[in-house]
PDB file of N, CA, C and O in Angstrom:
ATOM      1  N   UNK A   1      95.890 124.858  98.309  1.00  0.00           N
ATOM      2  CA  UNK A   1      95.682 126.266  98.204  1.00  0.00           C
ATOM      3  C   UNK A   1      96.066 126.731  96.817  1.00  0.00           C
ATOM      4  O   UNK A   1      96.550 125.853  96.102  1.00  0.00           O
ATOM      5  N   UNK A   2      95.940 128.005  96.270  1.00  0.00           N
ATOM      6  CA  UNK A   2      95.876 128.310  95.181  1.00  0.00           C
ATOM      7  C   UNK A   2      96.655 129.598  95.556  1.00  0.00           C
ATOM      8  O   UNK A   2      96.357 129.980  96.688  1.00  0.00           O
ATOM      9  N   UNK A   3      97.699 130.486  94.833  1.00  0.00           N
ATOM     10  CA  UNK A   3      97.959 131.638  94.793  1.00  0.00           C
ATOM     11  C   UNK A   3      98.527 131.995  93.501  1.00  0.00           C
ATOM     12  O   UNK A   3      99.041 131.172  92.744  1.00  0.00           O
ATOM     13  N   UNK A   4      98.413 133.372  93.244  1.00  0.00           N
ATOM     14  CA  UNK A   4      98.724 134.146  91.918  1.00  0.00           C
ATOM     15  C   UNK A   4      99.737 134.854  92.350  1.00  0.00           C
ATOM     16  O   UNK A   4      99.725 135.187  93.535  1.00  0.00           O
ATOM     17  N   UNK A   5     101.037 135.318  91.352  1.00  0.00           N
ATOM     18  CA  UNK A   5     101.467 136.427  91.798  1.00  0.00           C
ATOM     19  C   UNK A   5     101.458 137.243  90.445  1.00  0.00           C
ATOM     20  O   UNK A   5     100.325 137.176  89.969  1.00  0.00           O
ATOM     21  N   UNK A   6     102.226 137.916  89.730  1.00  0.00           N
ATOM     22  CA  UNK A   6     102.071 138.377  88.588  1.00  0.00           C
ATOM     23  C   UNK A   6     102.550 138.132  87.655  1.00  0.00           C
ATOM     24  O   UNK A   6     102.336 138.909  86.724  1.00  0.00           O
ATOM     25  N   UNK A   7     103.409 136.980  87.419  1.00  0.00           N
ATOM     26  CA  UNK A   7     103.194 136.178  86.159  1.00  0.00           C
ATOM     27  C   UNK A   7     102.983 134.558  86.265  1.00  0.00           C
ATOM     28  O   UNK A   7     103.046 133.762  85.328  1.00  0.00           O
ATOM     29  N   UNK A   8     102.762 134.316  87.414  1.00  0.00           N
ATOM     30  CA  UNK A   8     102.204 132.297  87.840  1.00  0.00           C
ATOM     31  C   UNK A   8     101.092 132.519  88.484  1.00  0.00           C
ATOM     32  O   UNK A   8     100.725 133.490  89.145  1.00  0.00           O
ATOM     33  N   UNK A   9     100.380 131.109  88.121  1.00  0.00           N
ATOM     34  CA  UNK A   9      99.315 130.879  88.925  1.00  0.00           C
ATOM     35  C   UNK A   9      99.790 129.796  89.470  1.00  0.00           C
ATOM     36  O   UNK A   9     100.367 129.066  88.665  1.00  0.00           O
ATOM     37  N   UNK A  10      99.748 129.343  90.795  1.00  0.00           N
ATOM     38  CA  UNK A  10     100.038 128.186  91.388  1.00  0.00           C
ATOM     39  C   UNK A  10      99.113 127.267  92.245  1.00  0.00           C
ATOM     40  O   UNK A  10      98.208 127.902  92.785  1.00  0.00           O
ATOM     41  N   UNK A  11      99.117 126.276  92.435  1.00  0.00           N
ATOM     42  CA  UNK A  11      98.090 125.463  92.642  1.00  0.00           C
ATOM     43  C   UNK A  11      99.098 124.487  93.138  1.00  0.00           C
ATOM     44  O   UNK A  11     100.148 124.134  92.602  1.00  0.00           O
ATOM     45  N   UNK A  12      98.300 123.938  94.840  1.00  0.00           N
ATOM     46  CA  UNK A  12      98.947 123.352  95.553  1.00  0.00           C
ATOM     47  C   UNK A  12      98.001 122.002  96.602  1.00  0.00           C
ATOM     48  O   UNK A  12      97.483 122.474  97.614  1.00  0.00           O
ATOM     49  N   UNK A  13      97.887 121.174  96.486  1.00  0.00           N
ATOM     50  CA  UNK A  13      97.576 119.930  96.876  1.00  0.00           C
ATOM     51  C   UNK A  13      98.114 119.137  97.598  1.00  0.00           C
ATOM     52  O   UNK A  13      98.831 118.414  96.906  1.00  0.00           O
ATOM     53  N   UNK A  14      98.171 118.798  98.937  1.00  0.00           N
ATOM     54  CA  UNK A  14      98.851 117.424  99.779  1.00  0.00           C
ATOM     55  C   UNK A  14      97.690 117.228 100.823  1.00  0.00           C
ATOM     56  O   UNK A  14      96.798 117.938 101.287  1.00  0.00           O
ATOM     57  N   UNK A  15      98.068 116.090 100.956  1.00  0.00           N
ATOM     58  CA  UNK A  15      97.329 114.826 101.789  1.00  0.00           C
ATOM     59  C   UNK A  15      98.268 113.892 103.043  1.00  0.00           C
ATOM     60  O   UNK A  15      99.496 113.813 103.044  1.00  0.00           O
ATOM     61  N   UNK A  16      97.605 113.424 103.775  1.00  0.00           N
ATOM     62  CA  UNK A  16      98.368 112.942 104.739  1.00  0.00           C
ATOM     63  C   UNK A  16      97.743 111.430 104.410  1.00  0.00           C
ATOM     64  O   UNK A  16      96.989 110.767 105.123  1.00  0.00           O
ATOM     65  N   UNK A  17      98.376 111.049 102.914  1.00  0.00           N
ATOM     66  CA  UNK A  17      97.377 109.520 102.769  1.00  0.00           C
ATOM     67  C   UNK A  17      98.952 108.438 103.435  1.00  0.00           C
ATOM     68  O   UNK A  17      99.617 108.444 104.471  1.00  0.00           O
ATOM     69  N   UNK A  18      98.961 107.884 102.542  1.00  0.00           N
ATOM     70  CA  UNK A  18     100.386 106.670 102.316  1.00  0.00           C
ATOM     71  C   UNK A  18     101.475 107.328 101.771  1.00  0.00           C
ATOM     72  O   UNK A  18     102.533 107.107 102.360  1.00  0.00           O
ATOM     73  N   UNK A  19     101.526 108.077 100.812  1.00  0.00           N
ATOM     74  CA  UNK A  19     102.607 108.545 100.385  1.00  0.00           C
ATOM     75  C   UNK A  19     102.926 108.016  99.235  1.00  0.00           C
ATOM     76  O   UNK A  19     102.454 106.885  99.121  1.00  0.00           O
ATOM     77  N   UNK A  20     103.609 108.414  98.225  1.00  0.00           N
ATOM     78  CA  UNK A  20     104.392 107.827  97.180  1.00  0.00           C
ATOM     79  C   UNK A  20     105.499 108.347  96.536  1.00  0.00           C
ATOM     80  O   UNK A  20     105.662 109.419  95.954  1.00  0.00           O
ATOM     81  N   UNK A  21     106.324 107.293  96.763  1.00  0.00           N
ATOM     82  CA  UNK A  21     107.881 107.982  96.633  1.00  0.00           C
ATOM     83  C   UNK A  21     108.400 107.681  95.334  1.00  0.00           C
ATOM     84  O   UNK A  21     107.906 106.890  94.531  1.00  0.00           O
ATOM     85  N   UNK A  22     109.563 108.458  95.169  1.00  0.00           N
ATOM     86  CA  UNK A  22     110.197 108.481  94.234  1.00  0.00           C
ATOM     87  C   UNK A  22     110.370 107.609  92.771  1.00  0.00           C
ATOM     88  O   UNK A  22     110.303 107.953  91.591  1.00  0.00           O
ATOM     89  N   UNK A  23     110.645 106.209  93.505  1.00  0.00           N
ATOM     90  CA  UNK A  23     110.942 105.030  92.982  1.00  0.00           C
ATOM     91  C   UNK A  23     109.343 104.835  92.523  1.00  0.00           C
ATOM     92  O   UNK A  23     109.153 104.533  91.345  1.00  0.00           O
ATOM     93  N   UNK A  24     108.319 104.977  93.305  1.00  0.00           N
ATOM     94  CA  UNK A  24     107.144 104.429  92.558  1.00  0.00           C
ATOM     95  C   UNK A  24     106.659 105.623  91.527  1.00  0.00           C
ATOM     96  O   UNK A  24     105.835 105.282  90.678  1.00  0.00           O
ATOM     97  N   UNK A  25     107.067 106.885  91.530  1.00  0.00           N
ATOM     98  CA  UNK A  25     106.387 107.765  90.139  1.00  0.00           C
ATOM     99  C   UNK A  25     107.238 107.568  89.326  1.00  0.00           C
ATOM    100  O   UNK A  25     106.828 108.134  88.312  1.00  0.00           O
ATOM    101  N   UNK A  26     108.547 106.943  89.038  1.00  0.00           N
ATOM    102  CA  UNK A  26     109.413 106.620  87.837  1.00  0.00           C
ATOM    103  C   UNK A  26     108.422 105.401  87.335  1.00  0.00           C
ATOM    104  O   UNK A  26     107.806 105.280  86.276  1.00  0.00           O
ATOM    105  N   UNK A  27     108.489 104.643  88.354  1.00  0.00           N
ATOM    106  CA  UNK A  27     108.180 103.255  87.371  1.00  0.00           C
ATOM    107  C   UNK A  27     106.151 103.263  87.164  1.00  0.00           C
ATOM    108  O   UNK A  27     105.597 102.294  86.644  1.00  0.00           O
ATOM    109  N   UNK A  28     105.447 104.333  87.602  1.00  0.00           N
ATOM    110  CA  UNK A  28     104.428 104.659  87.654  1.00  0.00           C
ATOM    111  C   UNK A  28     103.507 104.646  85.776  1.00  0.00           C
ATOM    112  O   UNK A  28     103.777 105.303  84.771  1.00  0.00           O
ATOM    113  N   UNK A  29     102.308 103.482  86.056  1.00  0.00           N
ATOM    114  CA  UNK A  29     102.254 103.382  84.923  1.00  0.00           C
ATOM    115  C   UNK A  29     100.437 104.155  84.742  1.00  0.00           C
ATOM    116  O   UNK A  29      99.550 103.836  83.951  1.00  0.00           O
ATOM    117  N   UNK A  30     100.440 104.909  85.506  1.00  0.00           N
ATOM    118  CA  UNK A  30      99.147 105.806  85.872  1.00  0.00           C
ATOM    119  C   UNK A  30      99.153 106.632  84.782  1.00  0.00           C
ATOM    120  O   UNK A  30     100.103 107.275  84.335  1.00  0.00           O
ATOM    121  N   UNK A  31      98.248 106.581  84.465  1.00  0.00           N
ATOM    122  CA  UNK A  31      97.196 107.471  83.135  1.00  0.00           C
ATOM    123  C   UNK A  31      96.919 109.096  84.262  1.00  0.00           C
ATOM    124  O   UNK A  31      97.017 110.151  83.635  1.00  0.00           O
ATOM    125  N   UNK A  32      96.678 109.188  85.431  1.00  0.00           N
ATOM    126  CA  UNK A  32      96.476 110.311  86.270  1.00  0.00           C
ATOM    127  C   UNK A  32      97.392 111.202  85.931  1.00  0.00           C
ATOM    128  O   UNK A  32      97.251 112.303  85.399  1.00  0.00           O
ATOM    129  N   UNK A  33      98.653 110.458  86.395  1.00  0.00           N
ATOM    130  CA  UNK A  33      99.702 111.238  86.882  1.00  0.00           C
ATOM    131  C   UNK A  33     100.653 111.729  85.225  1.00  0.00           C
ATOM    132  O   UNK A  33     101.198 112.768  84.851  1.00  0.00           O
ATOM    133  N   UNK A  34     100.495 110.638  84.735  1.00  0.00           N
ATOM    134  CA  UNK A  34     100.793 111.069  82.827  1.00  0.00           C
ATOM    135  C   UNK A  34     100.069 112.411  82.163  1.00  0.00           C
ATOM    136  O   UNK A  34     100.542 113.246  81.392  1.00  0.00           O
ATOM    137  N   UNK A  35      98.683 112.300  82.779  1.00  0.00           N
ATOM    138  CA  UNK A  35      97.858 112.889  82.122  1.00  0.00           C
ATOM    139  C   UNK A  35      97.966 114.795  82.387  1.00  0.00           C
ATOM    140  O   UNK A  35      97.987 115.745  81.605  1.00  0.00           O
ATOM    141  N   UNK A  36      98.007 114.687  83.703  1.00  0.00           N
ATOM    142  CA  UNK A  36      98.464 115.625  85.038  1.00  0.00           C
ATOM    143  C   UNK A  36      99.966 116.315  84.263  1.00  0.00           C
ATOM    144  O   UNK A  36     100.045 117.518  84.014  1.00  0.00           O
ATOM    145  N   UNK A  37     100.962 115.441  83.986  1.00  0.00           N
ATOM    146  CA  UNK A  37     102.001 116.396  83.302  1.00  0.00           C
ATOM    147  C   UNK A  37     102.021 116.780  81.915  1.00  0.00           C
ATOM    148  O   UNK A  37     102.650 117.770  81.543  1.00  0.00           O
ATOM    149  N   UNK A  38     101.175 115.836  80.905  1.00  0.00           N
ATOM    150  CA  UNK A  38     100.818 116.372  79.829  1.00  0.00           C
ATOM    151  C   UNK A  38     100.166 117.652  79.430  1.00  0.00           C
ATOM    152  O   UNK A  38     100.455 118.447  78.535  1.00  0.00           O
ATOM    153  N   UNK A  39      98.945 117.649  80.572  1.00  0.00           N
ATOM    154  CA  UNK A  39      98.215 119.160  80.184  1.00  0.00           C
ATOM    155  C   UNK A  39      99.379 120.409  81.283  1.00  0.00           C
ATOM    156  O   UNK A  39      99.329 121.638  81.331  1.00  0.00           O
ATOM    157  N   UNK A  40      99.992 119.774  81.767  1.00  0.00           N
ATOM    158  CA  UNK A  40     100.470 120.783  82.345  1.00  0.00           C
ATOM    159  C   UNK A  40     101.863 121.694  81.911  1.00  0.00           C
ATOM    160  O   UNK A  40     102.266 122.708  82.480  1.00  0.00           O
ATOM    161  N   UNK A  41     102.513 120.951  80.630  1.00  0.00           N
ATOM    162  CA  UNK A  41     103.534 121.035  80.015  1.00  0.00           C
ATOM    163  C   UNK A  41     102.664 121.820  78.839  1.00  0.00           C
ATOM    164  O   UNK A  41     103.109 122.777  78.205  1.00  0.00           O
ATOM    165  N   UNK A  42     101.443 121.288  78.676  1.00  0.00           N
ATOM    166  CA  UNK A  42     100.437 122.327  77.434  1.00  0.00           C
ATOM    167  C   UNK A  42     100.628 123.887  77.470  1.00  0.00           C
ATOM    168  O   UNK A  42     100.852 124.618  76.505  1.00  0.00           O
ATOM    169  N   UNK A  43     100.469 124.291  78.989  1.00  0.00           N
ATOM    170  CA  UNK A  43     101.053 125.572  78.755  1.00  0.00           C
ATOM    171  C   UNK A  43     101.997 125.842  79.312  1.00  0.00           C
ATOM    172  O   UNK A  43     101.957 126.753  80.138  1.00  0.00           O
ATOM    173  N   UNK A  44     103.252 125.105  79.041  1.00  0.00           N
ATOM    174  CA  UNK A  44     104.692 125.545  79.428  1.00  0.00           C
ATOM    175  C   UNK A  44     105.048 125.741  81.305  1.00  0.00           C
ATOM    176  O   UNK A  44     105.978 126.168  81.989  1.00  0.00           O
ATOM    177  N   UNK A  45     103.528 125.072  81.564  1.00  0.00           N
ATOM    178  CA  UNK A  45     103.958 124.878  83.477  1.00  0.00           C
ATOM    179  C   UNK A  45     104.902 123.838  83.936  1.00  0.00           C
ATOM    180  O   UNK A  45     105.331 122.870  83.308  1.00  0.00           O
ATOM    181  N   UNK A  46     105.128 124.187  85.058  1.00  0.00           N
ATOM    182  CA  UNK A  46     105.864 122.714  86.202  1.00  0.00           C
ATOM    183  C   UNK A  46     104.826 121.877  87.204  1.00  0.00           C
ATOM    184  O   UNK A  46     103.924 122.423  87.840  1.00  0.00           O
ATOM    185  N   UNK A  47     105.076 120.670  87.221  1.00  0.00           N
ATOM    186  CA  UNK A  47     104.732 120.052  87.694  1.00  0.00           C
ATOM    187  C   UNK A  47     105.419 119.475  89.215  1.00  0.00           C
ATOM    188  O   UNK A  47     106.599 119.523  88.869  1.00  0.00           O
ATOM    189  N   UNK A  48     105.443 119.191  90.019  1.00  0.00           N
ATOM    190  CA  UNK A  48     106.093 118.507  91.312  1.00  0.00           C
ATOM    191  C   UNK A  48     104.989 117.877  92.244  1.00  0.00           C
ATOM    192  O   UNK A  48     104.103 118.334  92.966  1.00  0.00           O
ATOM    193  N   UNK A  49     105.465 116.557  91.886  1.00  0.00           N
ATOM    194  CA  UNK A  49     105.015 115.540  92.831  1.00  0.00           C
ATOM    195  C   UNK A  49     106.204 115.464  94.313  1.00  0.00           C
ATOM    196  O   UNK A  49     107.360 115.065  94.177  1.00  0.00           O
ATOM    197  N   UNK A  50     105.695 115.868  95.493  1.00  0.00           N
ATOM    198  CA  UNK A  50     106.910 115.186  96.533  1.00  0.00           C
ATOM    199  C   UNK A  50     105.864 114.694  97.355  1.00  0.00           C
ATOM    200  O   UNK A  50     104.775 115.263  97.434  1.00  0.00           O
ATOM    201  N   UNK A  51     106.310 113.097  98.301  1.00  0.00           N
ATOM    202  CA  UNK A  51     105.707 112.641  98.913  1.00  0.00           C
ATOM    203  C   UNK A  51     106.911 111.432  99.721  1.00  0.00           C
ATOM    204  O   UNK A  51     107.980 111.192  99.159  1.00  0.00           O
ATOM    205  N   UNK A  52     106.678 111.013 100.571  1.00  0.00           N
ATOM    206  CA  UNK A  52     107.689 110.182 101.571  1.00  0.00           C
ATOM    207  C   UNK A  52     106.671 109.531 102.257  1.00  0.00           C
ATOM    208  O   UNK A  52     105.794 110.145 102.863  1.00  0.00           O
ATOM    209  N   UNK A  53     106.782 107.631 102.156  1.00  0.00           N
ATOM    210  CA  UNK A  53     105.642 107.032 102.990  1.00  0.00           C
ATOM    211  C   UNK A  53     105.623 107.296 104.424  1.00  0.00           C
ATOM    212  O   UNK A  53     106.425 107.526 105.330  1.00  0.00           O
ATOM    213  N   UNK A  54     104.181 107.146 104.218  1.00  0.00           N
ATOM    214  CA  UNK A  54     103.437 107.302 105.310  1.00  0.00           C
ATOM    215  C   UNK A  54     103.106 108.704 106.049  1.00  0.00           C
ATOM    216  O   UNK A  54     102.377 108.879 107.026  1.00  0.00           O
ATOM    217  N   UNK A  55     104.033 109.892 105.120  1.00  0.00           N
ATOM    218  CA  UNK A  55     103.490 111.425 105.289  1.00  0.00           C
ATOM    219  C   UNK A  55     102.878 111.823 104.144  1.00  0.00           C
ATOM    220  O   UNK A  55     103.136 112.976 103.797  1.00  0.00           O
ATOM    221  N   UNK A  56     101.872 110.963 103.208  1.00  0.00           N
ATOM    222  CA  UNK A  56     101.480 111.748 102.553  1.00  0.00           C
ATOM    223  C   UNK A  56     102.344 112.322 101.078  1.00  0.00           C
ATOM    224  O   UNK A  56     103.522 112.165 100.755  1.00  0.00           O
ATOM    225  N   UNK A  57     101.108 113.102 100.313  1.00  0.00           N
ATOM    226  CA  UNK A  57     102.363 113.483  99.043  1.00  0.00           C
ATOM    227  C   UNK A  57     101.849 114.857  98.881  1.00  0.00           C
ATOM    228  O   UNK A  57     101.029 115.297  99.687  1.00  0.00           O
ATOM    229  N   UNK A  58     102.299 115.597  97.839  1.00  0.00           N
ATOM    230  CA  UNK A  58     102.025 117.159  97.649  1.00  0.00           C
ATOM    231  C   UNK A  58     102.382 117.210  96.168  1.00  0.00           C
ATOM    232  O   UNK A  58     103.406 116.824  95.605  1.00  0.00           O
ATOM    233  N   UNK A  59     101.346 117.750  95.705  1.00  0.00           N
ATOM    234  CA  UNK A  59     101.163 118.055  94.198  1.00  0.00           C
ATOM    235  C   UNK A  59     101.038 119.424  93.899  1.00  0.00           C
ATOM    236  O   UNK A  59      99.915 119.902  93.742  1.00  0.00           O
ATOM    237  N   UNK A  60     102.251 120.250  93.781  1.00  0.00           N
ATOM    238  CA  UNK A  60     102.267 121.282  92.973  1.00  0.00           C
ATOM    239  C   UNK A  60     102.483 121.453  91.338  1.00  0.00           C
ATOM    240  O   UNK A  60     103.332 121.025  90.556  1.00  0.00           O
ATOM    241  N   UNK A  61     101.332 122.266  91.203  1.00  0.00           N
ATOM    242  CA  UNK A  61     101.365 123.243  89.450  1.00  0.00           C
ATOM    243  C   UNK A  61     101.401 123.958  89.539  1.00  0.00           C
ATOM    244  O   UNK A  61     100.523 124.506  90.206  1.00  0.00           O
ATOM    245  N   UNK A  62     102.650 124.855  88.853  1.00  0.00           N
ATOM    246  CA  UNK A  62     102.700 126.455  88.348  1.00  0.00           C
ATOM    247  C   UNK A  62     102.797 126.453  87.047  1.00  0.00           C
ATOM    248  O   UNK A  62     103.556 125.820  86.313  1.00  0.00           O
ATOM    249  N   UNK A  63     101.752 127.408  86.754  1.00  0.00           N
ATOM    250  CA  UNK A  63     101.595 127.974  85.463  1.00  0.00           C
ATOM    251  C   UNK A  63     101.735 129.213  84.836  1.00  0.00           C
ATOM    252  O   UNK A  63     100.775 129.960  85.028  1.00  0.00           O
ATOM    253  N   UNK A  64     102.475 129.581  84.268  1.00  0.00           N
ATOM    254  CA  UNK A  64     102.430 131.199  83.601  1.00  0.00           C
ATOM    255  C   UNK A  64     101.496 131.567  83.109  1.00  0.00           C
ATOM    256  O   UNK A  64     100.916 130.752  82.392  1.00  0.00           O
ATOM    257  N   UNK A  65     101.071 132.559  83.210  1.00  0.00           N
ATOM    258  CA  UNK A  65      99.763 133.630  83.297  1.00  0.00           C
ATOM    259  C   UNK A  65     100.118 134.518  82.350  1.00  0.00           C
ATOM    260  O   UNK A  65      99.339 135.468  82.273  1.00  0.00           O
ATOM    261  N   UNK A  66     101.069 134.537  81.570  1.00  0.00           N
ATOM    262  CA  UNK A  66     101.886 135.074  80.452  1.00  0.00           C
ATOM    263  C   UNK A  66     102.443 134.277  79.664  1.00  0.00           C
ATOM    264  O   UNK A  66     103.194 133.475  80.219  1.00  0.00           O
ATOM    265  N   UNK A  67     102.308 134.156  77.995  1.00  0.00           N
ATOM    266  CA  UNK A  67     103.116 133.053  77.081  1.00  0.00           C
ATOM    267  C   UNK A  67     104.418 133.781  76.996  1.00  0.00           C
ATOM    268  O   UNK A  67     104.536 134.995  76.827  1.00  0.00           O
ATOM    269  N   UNK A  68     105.629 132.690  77.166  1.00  0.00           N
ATOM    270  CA  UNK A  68     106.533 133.361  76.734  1.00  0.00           C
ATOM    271  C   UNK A  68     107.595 133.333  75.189  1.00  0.00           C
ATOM    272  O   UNK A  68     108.471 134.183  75.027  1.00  0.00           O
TER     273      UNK A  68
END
């Protein structure tokens, strides 16, 4: 789902795949998930990966809708 409030835009993603935890996005040598926090640090957003096997993971971005 996607929601705005008045200074974030947020953007929200999960799946009920396998999951991927902790230990595997440290040692994670994915161009996706690199790439995913690079543009997302471009405009001063957060990123959060949470996921626990076998429930799936959830990919939130918030972004300011205002430079600060």
């Amino acid at each position: 789902f996607m929601r705005q409030d008045a200074d974030t835009l947020t953007l929200e993603v999960q799946d009920n795949g396998r999951g991927i935890t902790a230990a595997e996005m440290r040692g994670s040598k994915s161009l996706g998930l690199l790439g995913m926090r690079e543009r997302v640090l471009l405009f001063s957003g957060k990123l959060d990966i949470n996921g626990s096997r076998g429930r799936g993971t959830q990919v939130t971005v918030s972004l300011p809708l205002r430079s600060k």
